[in-house]
C-alpha positions in Angstrom: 0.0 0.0 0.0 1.3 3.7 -1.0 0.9 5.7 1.7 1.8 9.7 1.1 1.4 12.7 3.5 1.9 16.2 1.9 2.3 19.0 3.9 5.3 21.7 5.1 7.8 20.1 7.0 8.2 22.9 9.8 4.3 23.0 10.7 3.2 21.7 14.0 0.5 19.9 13.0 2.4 17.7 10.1 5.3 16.9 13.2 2.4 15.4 15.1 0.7 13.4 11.6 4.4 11.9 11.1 5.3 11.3 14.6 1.5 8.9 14.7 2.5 7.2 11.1 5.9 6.2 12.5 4.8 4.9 16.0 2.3 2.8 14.7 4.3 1.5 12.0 2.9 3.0 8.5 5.4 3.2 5.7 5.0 6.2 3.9 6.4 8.9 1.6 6.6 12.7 2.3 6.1 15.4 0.0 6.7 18.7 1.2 5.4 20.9 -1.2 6.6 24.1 0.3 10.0 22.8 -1.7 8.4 20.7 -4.4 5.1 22.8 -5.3 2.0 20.7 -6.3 0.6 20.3 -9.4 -3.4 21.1 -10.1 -3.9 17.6 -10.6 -3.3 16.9 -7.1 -5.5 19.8 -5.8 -8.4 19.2 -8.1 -8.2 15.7 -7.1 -8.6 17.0 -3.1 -10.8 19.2 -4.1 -13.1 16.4 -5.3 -13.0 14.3 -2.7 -13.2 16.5 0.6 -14.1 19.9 -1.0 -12.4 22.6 -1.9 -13.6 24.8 1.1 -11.8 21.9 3.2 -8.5 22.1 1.7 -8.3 25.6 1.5 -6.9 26.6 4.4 -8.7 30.2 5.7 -7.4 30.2 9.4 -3.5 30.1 8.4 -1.9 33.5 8.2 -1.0 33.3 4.1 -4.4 33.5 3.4 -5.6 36.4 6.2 -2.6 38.3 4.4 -4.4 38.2 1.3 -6.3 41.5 0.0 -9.9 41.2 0.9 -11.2 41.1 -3.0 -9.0 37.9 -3.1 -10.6 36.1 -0.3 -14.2 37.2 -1.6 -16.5 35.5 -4.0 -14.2 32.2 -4.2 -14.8 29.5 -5.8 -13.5 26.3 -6.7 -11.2 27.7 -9.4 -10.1 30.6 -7.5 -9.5 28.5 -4.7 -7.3 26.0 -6.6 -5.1 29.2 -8.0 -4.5 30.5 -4.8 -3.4 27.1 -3.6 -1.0 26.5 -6.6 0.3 30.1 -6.2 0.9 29.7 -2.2 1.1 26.1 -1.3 1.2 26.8 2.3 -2.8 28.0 1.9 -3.5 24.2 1.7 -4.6 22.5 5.3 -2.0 20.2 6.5 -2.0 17.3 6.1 -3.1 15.6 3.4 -3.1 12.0 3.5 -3.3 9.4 0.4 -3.6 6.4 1.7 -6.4 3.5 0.7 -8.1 5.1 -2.1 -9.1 8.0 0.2 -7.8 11.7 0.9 -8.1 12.8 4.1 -7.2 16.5 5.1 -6.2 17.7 8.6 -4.5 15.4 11.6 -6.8 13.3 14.1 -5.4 10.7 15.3 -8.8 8.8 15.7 -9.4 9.1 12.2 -5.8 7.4 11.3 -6.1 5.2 13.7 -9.8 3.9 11.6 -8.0 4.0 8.7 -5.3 2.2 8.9 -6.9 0.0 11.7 
């Protein structure tokens, strides 16, 4: 099974996804796409499958820097080009693993996953 987590490798959040993988054992890949970038494929792809409102990621400070006619009237287009522009507006993690994309850290739902 391919297991990849994308995310920055500094934030908080991805430390404490990586930290749960390895103790219970998961192989996986990391991607950090603060250095690699992401591709729309990828996005549009998340997008699909949790919603772009999900993997946007409002509360982080790129986003609240943004001028306010960016932030209004999104949609899943703008959305996806302010993620390809600024990576870091994506919520961390994201996890592809099992056929399914899940977006954010809780270690409950990991632990249902890979259970």
């Amino acid at each position: 099974m391919t297991v990849t987590i994308y995310g920055i490798k500094n934030c908080d959040t991805m430390k404490k996804a990586r930290s749960w993988l390895e103790t219970n054992s998961v192989d996986y890949s990391f991607h950090d796409y603060k250095t690699a970038g992401i591709d729309r494929a990828h996005l549009e792809t998340w997008c699909d499958a949790a919603g772009w409102e999900t993997v946007l990621n409002r509360s982080g400070t790129t986003f609240k820097k943004l001028d306010d006619s960016q932030k209004a009237d999104l949609t899943r287009e703008r959305a996806i080009g302010l993620m390809l522009e600024q990576p870091s507006m994506i919520k961390r993690p994201v996890l592809e693993a099992k056929g399914k994309i899940t977006v954010g850290f809780k270690p409950e739902i990991y632990q249902t996953l890979f259970a």
